[in-house]
Residue, then its C-alpha position, 0 to 999 in steps of 0.5 A: x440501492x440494496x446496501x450488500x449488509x442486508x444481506x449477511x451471505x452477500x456481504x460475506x462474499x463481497x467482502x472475501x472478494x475485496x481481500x483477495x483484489x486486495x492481495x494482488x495490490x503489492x506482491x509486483x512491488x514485494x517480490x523484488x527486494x528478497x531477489x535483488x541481488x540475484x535480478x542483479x547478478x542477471x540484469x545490470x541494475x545499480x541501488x538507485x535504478x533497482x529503486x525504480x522497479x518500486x519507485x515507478x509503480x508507485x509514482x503510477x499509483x499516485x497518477x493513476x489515482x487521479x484517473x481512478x474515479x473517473x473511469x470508475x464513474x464511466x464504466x462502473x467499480x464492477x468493470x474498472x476492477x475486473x480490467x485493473x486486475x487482468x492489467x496486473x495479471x498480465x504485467x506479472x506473468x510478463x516477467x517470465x520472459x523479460x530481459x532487461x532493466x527496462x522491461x522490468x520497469x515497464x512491468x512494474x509500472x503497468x501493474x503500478x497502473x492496475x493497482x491505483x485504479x482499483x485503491x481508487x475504487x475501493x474506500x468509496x465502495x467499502x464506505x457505501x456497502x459497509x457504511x455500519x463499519x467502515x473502520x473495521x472493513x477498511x482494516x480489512x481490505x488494508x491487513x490482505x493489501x499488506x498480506x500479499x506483500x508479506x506472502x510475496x516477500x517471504x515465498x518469492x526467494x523459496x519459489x526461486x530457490x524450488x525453480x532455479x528462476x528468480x523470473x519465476x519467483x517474480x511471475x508466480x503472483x499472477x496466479x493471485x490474479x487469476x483467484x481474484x478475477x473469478x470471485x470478483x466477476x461473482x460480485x456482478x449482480x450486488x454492485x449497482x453504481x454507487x450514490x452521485x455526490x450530486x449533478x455536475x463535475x466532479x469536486x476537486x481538492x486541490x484548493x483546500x488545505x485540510x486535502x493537502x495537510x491529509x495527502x502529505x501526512x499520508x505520503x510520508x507514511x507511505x514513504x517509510x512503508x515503501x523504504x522499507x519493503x524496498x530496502x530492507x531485505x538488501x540492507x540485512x543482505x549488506x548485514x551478512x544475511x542470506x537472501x532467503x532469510x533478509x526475505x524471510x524478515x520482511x516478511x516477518x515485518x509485513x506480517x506484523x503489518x497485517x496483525x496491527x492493520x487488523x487490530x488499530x482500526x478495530x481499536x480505533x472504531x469506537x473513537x471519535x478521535x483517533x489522534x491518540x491512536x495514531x500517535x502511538x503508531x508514529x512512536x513504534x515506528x521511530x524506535x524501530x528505525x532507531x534500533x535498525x540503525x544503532x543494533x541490527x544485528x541484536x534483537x534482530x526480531x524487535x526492530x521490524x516487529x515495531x516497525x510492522x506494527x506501526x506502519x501496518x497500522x498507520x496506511x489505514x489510520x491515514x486512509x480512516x482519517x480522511x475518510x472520517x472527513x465527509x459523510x458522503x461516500x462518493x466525496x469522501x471516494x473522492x478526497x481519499x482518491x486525491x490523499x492517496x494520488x498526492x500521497x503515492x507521489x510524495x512516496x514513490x520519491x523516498x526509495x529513490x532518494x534512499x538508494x541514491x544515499x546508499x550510492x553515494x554514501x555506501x550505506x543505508x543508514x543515513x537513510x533510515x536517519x532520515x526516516x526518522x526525522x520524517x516521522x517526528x514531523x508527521x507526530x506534530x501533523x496529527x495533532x492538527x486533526x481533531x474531529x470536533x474540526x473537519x466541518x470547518x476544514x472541508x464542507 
Protein backbone atom coordinates (compact mmCIF):
# COMPACT_ATOMS: atom_id res chain seq x y z
CA UNK A 1 0.00 0.00 0.00
CA UNK A 2 1.53 3.68 -0.74
CA UNK A 3 1.35 5.05 2.88
CA UNK A 4 -0.07 9.08 1.79
CA UNK A 5 3.24 10.28 4.23
CA UNK A 6 5.99 9.18 1.50
CA UNK A 7 4.93 11.41 -0.30
CA UNK A 8 4.81 15.25 1.48
CA UNK A 9 2.59 16.90 -1.43
CA UNK A 10 0.17 13.95 -1.57
CA UNK A 11 -0.20 14.29 2.26
CA UNK A 12 -0.36 17.89 2.08
CA UNK A 13 -3.78 17.37 0.07
CA UNK A 14 -5.24 14.47 1.57
CA UNK A 15 -4.91 16.05 4.72
CA UNK A 16 -6.63 19.62 3.41
CA UNK A 17 -9.16 17.61 2.17
CA UNK A 18 -10.03 15.97 5.48
CA UNK A 19 -10.48 19.72 7.23
CA UNK A 20 -12.54 20.86 4.73
CA UNK A 21 -14.96 17.04 5.02
CA UNK A 22 -14.24 18.05 8.63
CA UNK A 23 -15.96 21.59 8.62
CA UNK A 24 -19.32 20.20 7.04
CA UNK A 25 -19.45 17.51 10.39
CA UNK A 26 -21.39 20.56 12.61
CA UNK A 27 -22.57 23.87 10.83
CA UNK A 28 -26.25 21.63 10.43
CA UNK A 29 -26.45 21.34 14.13
CA UNK A 30 -24.35 25.19 14.93
CA UNK A 31 -26.49 27.30 12.81
CA UNK A 32 -29.58 26.46 15.05
CA UNK A 33 -28.98 27.97 18.68
CA UNK A 34 -28.15 31.76 17.33
CA UNK A 35 -31.61 31.65 15.35
CA UNK A 36 -33.74 30.13 17.45
CA UNK A 37 -35.78 32.50 18.79
CA UNK A 38 -36.20 33.83 15.17
CA UNK A 39 -36.92 29.58 13.75
CA UNK A 40 -39.46 30.15 16.71
CA UNK A 41 -41.17 33.17 15.98
CA UNK A 42 -41.86 31.20 12.38
CA UNK A 43 -42.10 27.40 13.27
CA UNK A 44 -44.06 26.53 16.66
CA UNK A 45 -41.11 24.73 18.51
CA UNK A 46 -41.26 24.70 22.31
CA UNK A 47 -37.43 24.38 24.57
CA UNK A 48 -37.84 20.78 24.65
CA UNK A 49 -38.69 20.25 20.72
CA UNK A 50 -36.04 22.82 19.40
CA UNK A 51 -33.55 20.13 21.42
CA UNK A 52 -34.41 17.85 19.13
CA UNK A 53 -33.17 19.61 16.02
CA UNK A 54 -29.55 18.84 17.74
CA UNK A 55 -30.51 16.01 19.91
CA UNK A 56 -31.94 13.90 16.89
CA UNK A 57 -28.81 14.19 14.74
CA UNK A 58 -26.76 13.35 17.25
CA UNK A 59 -28.75 10.16 18.19
CA UNK A 60 -28.29 9.64 14.21
CA UNK A 61 -24.68 10.12 14.57
CA UNK A 62 -24.24 7.49 17.26
CA UNK A 63 -26.88 4.74 15.03
CA UNK A 64 -25.11 5.30 12.18
CA UNK A 65 -21.84 4.77 13.56
CA UNK A 66 -22.48 1.36 14.18
CA UNK A 67 -23.26 1.14 10.23
CA UNK A 68 -20.22 3.29 9.45
CA UNK A 69 -17.51 0.69 9.16
CA UNK A 70 -19.31 -1.54 7.40
CA UNK A 71 -20.67 0.21 4.45
CA UNK A 72 -17.16 1.87 4.36
CA UNK A 73 -15.58 -1.91 4.36
CA UNK A 74 -18.31 -2.44 1.26
CA UNK A 75 -17.90 0.30 -0.66
CA UNK A 76 -14.27 1.64 0.34
CA UNK A 77 -13.54 5.33 2.70
CA UNK A 78 -13.23 7.18 -0.91
CA UNK A 79 -17.02 6.51 -1.75
CA UNK A 80 -18.87 6.37 1.69
CA UNK A 81 -17.18 9.97 2.05
CA UNK A 82 -18.17 11.26 -1.25
CA UNK A 83 -22.09 10.00 -0.78
CA UNK A 84 -22.09 10.96 3.19
CA UNK A 85 -21.15 14.54 1.93
CA UNK A 86 -23.89 14.85 -1.09
CA UNK A 87 -26.42 13.54 1.96
CA UNK A 88 -25.24 16.52 4.09
CA UNK A 89 -25.31 18.74 1.43
CA UNK A 90 -28.58 18.23 0.16
CA UNK A 91 -30.14 17.80 3.92
CA UNK A 92 -28.88 21.42 4.01
CA UNK A 93 -29.66 23.28 1.35
CA UNK A 94 -33.37 21.45 1.93
CA UNK A 95 -33.69 24.19 4.57
CA UNK A 96 -34.50 26.69 2.18
CA UNK A 97 -37.83 25.60 1.27
CA UNK A 98 -38.85 23.82 4.66
CA UNK A 99 -41.98 24.81 6.76
CA UNK A 100 -42.65 22.94 9.83
CA UNK A 101 -40.95 21.67 13.00
CA UNK A 102 -41.10 18.35 11.51
CA UNK A 103 -39.12 18.89 8.17
CA UNK A 104 -36.47 20.69 10.40
CA UNK A 105 -36.19 17.44 12.10
CA UNK A 106 -35.87 15.27 9.34
CA UNK A 107 -33.12 17.62 8.01
CA UNK A 108 -31.45 17.51 10.77
CA UNK A 109 -31.46 13.86 11.05
CA UNK A 110 -30.50 13.33 7.53
CA UNK A 111 -27.34 15.59 7.80
CA UNK A 112 -26.97 13.59 11.36
CA UNK A 113 -26.75 10.27 9.00
CA UNK A 114 -24.09 11.83 6.67
CA UNK A 115 -22.01 12.89 9.37
CA UNK A 116 -21.55 9.35 11.58
CA UNK A 117 -20.54 7.83 8.45
CA UNK A 118 -17.87 9.81 7.62
CA UNK A 119 -16.53 10.27 11.68
CA UNK A 120 -16.85 6.41 11.11
CA UNK A 121 -14.40 6.47 8.33
CA UNK A 122 -12.05 9.13 9.49
CA UNK A 123 -9.62 8.02 12.75
CA UNK A 124 -9.24 4.50 10.95
CA UNK A 125 -7.81 6.30 8.01
CA UNK A 126 -5.82 9.07 9.67
CA UNK A 127 -4.51 6.08 11.81
CA UNK A 128 -3.40 4.43 8.63
CA UNK A 129 -2.26 7.28 6.24
CA UNK A 130 -0.69 9.23 9.31
CA UNK A 131 0.55 6.41 11.37
CA UNK A 132 4.05 8.89 12.41
CA UNK A 133 1.44 11.20 14.13
CA UNK A 134 -1.52 10.26 14.69
CA UNK A 135 -1.98 12.90 17.88
CA UNK A 136 -1.37 15.59 15.90
CA UNK A 137 -3.61 15.09 12.64
CA UNK A 138 -6.30 13.62 14.91
CA UNK A 139 -6.08 17.20 16.38
CA UNK A 140 -6.41 18.57 13.30
CA UNK A 141 -9.18 16.67 11.60
CA UNK A 142 -11.08 17.52 15.52
CA UNK A 143 -10.02 21.71 15.64
CA UNK A 144 -11.88 21.99 11.39
CA UNK A 145 -15.01 19.80 12.89
CA UNK A 146 -15.13 22.45 15.75
CA UNK A 147 -14.25 25.25 13.11
CA UNK A 148 -17.15 24.77 11.39
CA UNK A 149 -19.29 24.98 14.33
CA UNK A 150 -17.47 28.29 15.32
CA UNK A 151 -18.13 29.59 11.46
CA UNK A 152 -21.63 28.35 11.60
CA UNK A 153 -22.53 30.14 14.89
CA UNK A 154 -21.10 33.42 14.63
CA UNK A 155 -22.08 34.17 10.70
CA UNK A 156 -25.46 32.22 10.69
CA UNK A 157 -27.21 35.41 12.64
CA UNK A 158 -24.97 37.86 10.28
CA UNK A 159 -26.17 35.64 6.97
CA UNK A 160 -29.82 35.91 8.27
CA UNK A 161 -29.46 39.63 9.14
CA UNK A 162 -27.74 40.72 5.20
CA UNK A 163 -30.66 38.29 3.68
CA UNK A 164 -33.71 38.82 5.95
CA UNK A 165 -34.14 34.88 6.05
CA UNK A 166 -33.12 32.67 9.07
CA UNK A 167 -33.79 29.60 6.18
CA UNK A 168 -31.02 31.23 4.30
CA UNK A 169 -28.93 31.65 7.43
CA UNK A 170 -29.57 27.69 8.01
CA UNK A 171 -28.90 26.65 4.16
CA UNK A 172 -25.66 28.83 3.14
CA UNK A 173 -23.44 25.88 4.85
CA UNK A 174 -24.16 23.66 1.94
CA UNK A 175 -21.69 25.48 0.07
CA UNK A 176 -19.11 23.72 2.53
CA UNK A 177 -20.16 20.75 1.05
CA UNK A 178 -20.05 21.40 -2.26
CA UNK A 179 -15.90 22.92 -1.57
CA UNK A 180 -15.51 19.47 0.21
CA UNK A 181 -16.80 17.27 -2.36
CA UNK A 182 -14.52 18.82 -5.23
CA UNK A 183 -11.26 18.23 -3.02
CA UNK A 184 -12.30 14.85 -1.88
CA UNK A 185 -13.13 13.42 -5.35
CA UNK A 186 -9.19 14.53 -6.03
CA UNK A 187 -8.05 12.22 -3.20
CA UNK A 188 -9.30 9.11 -5.41
CA UNK A 189 -6.15 7.73 -6.64
CA UNK A 190 -3.99 7.76 -3.06
CA UNK A 191 -6.69 5.99 -0.92
CA UNK A 192 -6.50 2.09 -1.64
CA UNK A 193 -8.51 0.22 0.86
CA UNK A 194 -7.33 0.17 4.26
CA UNK A 195 -5.25 -2.97 5.69
CA UNK A 196 -8.03 -6.17 7.05
CA UNK A 197 -7.70 -6.72 10.93
CA UNK A 198 -7.75 -10.21 9.37
CA UNK A 199 -10.53 -12.81 7.56
CA UNK A 200 -13.60 -12.99 9.13
CA UNK A 201 -16.21 -10.65 10.66
CA UNK A 202 -15.77 -7.89 11.89
CA UNK A 203 -14.87 -7.72 15.85
CA UNK A 204 -17.15 -6.53 18.28
CA UNK A 205 -16.81 -4.42 21.54
CA UNK A 206 -19.78 -4.70 23.25
CA UNK A 207 -18.59 -7.65 25.49
CA UNK A 208 -15.55 -6.04 26.81
CA UNK A 209 -15.50 -3.29 29.42
CA UNK A 210 -12.71 -1.19 28.92
CA UNK A 211 -15.05 -0.19 25.13
CA UNK A 212 -17.79 0.51 27.64
CA UNK A 213 -15.55 2.53 30.27
CA UNK A 214 -14.05 4.59 27.05
CA UNK A 215 -17.78 5.23 25.20
CA UNK A 216 -19.35 6.58 28.44
CA UNK A 217 -16.40 8.81 29.28
CA UNK A 218 -16.74 9.93 25.60
CA UNK A 219 -20.44 10.35 25.86
CA UNK A 220 -20.40 12.62 28.82
CA UNK A 221 -17.88 14.63 27.04
CA UNK A 222 -19.68 14.91 24.36
CA UNK A 223 -22.94 15.94 26.34
CA UNK A 224 -21.39 19.04 27.59
CA UNK A 225 -19.99 20.02 24.28
CA UNK A 226 -23.68 19.50 22.60
CA UNK A 227 -25.55 21.50 25.86
CA UNK A 228 -23.63 23.75 25.09
CA UNK A 229 -23.42 24.59 21.32
CA UNK A 230 -27.04 24.04 21.72
CA UNK A 231 -27.95 26.25 24.82
CA UNK A 232 -26.12 28.54 25.32
CA UNK A 233 -26.78 31.40 22.70
CA UNK A 234 -30.65 31.16 23.99
CA UNK A 235 -29.46 31.33 27.64
CA UNK A 236 -27.28 34.51 27.13
CA UNK A 237 -30.48 35.58 24.60
CA UNK A 238 -32.75 34.77 28.17
CA UNK A 239 -29.53 37.33 29.77
CA UNK A 240 -30.87 40.12 27.84
CA UNK A 241 -28.40 39.63 25.09
CA UNK A 242 -29.08 39.93 21.39
CA UNK A 243 -29.13 37.04 19.07
CA UNK A 244 -26.40 38.40 17.11
CA UNK A 245 -24.09 38.86 19.95
CA UNK A 246 -25.35 35.35 22.17
CA UNK A 247 -23.88 34.02 18.49
CA UNK A 248 -21.31 35.77 18.46
CA UNK A 249 -20.19 34.21 22.12
CA UNK A 250 -20.33 30.79 21.09
CA UNK A 251 -18.80 31.16 18.47
CA UNK A 252 -15.95 33.01 20.55
CA UNK A 253 -16.20 29.47 22.73
CA UNK A 254 -15.95 27.39 19.49
CA UNK A 255 -13.10 29.21 18.62
CA UNK A 256 -11.52 28.49 21.77
CA UNK A 257 -12.36 24.97 21.12
CA UNK A 258 -10.28 25.17 17.78
CA UNK A 259 -7.35 26.73 19.59
CA UNK A 260 -6.92 23.88 22.29
CA UNK A 261 -8.44 20.97 19.83
CA UNK A 262 -4.92 22.18 18.21
CA UNK A 263 -2.60 22.71 20.91
CA UNK A 264 -3.83 19.59 23.63
CA UNK A 265 -3.07 16.73 21.09
CA UNK A 266 0.27 18.51 20.22
CA UNK A 267 0.95 18.80 23.84
CA UNK A 268 -0.19 15.24 24.47
CA UNK A 269 1.77 13.56 21.45
CA UNK A 270 5.12 13.22 23.16
CA UNK A 271 3.29 11.33 26.28
CA UNK A 272 2.67 8.07 26.88
CA UNK A 273 0.15 8.78 29.37
CA UNK A 274 -2.25 11.32 28.77
CA UNK A 275 -4.38 11.13 31.94
CA UNK A 276 -2.64 14.40 33.27
CA UNK A 277 -3.22 16.03 30.30
CA UNK A 278 -7.15 15.46 30.20
CA UNK A 279 -7.38 15.95 33.83
CA UNK A 280 -6.57 19.60 33.54
CA UNK A 281 -9.11 19.65 30.55
CA UNK A 282 -12.00 18.40 32.90
CA UNK A 283 -11.06 21.36 35.47
CA UNK A 284 -11.42 24.30 32.81
CA UNK A 285 -14.62 22.91 32.20
CA UNK A 286 -16.13 22.63 35.80
CA UNK A 287 -14.96 26.27 36.54
CA UNK A 288 -16.32 27.61 33.24
CA UNK A 289 -19.90 26.23 34.23
CA UNK A 290 -19.46 27.58 37.65
CA UNK A 291 -19.10 30.74 36.63
CA UNK A 292 -21.81 30.60 33.48
CA UNK A 293 -23.87 29.79 36.65
CA UNK A 294 -23.00 32.17 39.46
CA UNK A 295 -21.51 35.43 37.26
CA UNK A 296 -22.85 35.49 33.37
CA UNK A 297 -23.18 38.75 33.32
CA UNK A 298 -19.24 39.77 34.65
CA UNK A 299 -16.43 38.27 32.95
CA UNK A 300 -18.63 37.53 30.26
CA UNK A 301 -15.74 36.51 28.12
CA UNK A 302 -14.00 34.09 30.63
CA UNK A 303 -16.74 31.46 31.27
CA UNK A 304 -16.94 30.18 27.64
CA UNK A 305 -13.19 30.78 26.99
CA UNK A 306 -12.52 27.95 29.80
CA UNK A 307 -15.25 26.23 28.74
CA UNK A 308 -13.96 26.20 24.87
CA UNK A 309 -10.50 25.48 25.78
CA UNK A 310 -11.79 22.34 27.83
CA UNK A 311 -14.16 20.73 25.53
CA UNK A 312 -12.33 21.51 22.47
CA UNK A 313 -9.56 19.71 23.79
CA UNK A 314 -11.34 16.89 25.46
CA UNK A 315 -13.45 15.58 21.91
CA UNK A 316 -9.85 14.53 20.68
CA UNK A 317 -8.24 13.38 23.93
CA UNK A 318 -11.36 11.32 24.30
CA UNK A 319 -11.09 9.99 20.56
CA UNK A 320 -6.74 9.58 21.19
CA UNK A 321 -7.33 7.49 24.27
CA UNK A 322 -8.89 5.08 22.47
CA UNK A 323 -7.25 4.92 19.79
CA UNK A 324 -3.82 4.68 21.71
CA UNK A 325 -5.63 1.36 22.75
CA UNK A 326 -4.79 -0.85 19.77
CA UNK A 327 -2.11 -0.63 17.25
CA UNK A 328 -4.02 -2.16 14.62
CA UNK A 329 -5.75 0.82 12.42
CA UNK A 330 -8.78 -1.01 11.00
CA UNK A 331 -9.54 -2.63 15.19
CA UNK A 332 -8.72 0.61 16.42
CA UNK A 333 -11.20 2.14 13.28
CA UNK A 334 -13.45 -0.05 14.88
CA UNK A 335 -13.19 0.35 18.87
CA UNK A 336 -13.33 4.29 17.96
CA UNK A 337 -16.28 3.75 15.59
CA UNK A 338 -18.38 1.67 18.83
CA UNK A 339 -16.92 4.75 21.64
CA UNK A 340 -18.16 7.13 19.20
CA UNK A 341 -21.95 5.31 18.48
CA UNK A 342 -22.28 4.50 22.30
CA UNK A 343 -20.79 7.96 23.10
CA UNK A 344 -23.22 10.28 20.59
CA UNK A 345 -26.23 7.89 22.16
CA UNK A 346 -25.14 9.07 25.76
CA UNK A 347 -24.87 12.80 24.02
CA UNK A 348 -27.86 13.31 21.90
CA UNK A 349 -29.91 12.76 25.40
CA UNK A 350 -28.39 15.65 27.43
CA UNK A 351 -29.98 18.80 25.02
CA UNK A 352 -33.16 17.06 25.79
CA UNK A 353 -32.93 16.41 29.02
CA UNK A 354 -31.64 20.30 29.58
CA UNK A 355 -34.58 22.09 27.48
CA UNK A 356 -36.85 19.63 29.33
CA UNK A 357 -35.29 21.35 32.95
CA UNK A 358 -35.57 24.82 31.03
CA UNK A 359 -39.42 23.88 30.64
CA UNK A 360 -39.96 22.88 33.55
CA UNK A 361 -37.89 25.04 35.75
CA UNK A 362 -37.77 28.25 33.83
CA UNK A 363 -34.34 28.12 33.55
CA UNK A 364 -30.86 26.72 32.64
CA UNK A 365 -29.17 26.93 35.31
CA UNK A 366 -29.92 23.68 36.84
CA UNK A 367 -28.75 22.58 33.73
CA UNK A 368 -25.39 23.68 33.87
CA UNK A 369 -25.41 22.22 37.92
CA UNK A 370 -26.01 19.11 36.37
CA UNK A 371 -22.98 19.42 34.02
CA UNK A 372 -21.10 19.89 36.28
CA UNK A 373 -21.69 16.99 38.39
CA UNK A 374 -21.15 15.06 35.20
CA UNK A 375 -17.67 16.17 34.66
CA UNK A 376 -16.36 15.43 38.44
CA UNK A 377 -17.71 11.84 37.57
CA UNK A 378 -15.51 11.69 34.32
CA UNK A 379 -12.46 13.22 36.62
CA UNK A 380 -12.57 9.91 38.83
CA UNK A 381 -13.08 8.00 35.14
CA UNK A 382 -9.79 9.15 33.65
CA UNK A 383 -7.67 8.01 36.09
CA UNK A 384 -8.54 4.38 35.34
CA UNK A 385 -6.68 4.76 31.83
CA UNK A 386 -3.47 4.25 32.37
CA UNK A 387 -1.33 3.22 29.48
CA UNK A 388 1.01 0.66 30.98
CA UNK A 389 -3.02 -1.33 31.08
CA UNK A 390 -4.56 -1.32 27.84
CA UNK A 391 -2.94 -4.54 26.88
CA UNK A 392 -4.68 -6.22 29.85
CA UNK A 393 -8.04 -4.25 28.68
CA UNK A 394 -8.41 -5.16 25.40
CA UNK A 395 -6.30 -7.55 23.22
Amino acid sequence: MENAHAKPTTALWLMISVVLVALNLRPSMAAVGPLLSSIRGEVPLSFSSAALLTMLPVMAMGLAMFFGMGLAKRFGEHRSIVVSLVVIGVATLSRLILDSALELIVSAIAAGVGIAMIQAVMPALIKSRFSDNVSLFMGLYVTAIMGGAALAASFAPFVQVQSGSWRIGLAIWAVLAVLALVFWYAQRAVLPPLPQAGAGPQESFFGNGRAWLLAIFFGLGTASYTCVLAWLAPYYVEQGWSEQNAGLLLGFLTAMEVVSGLVTPAIANRRQDKRGVVAVLLVLIILGFCGLILSPQHLSLLWPCLLGLGIGGLFPMSLILSLDHLDNPRRAGGLTAFVQGIGYLIAGLSPLIAGMIRDQLGSFEWAWWSLTAVVVVMLLIVTRFNPQHYARHIR
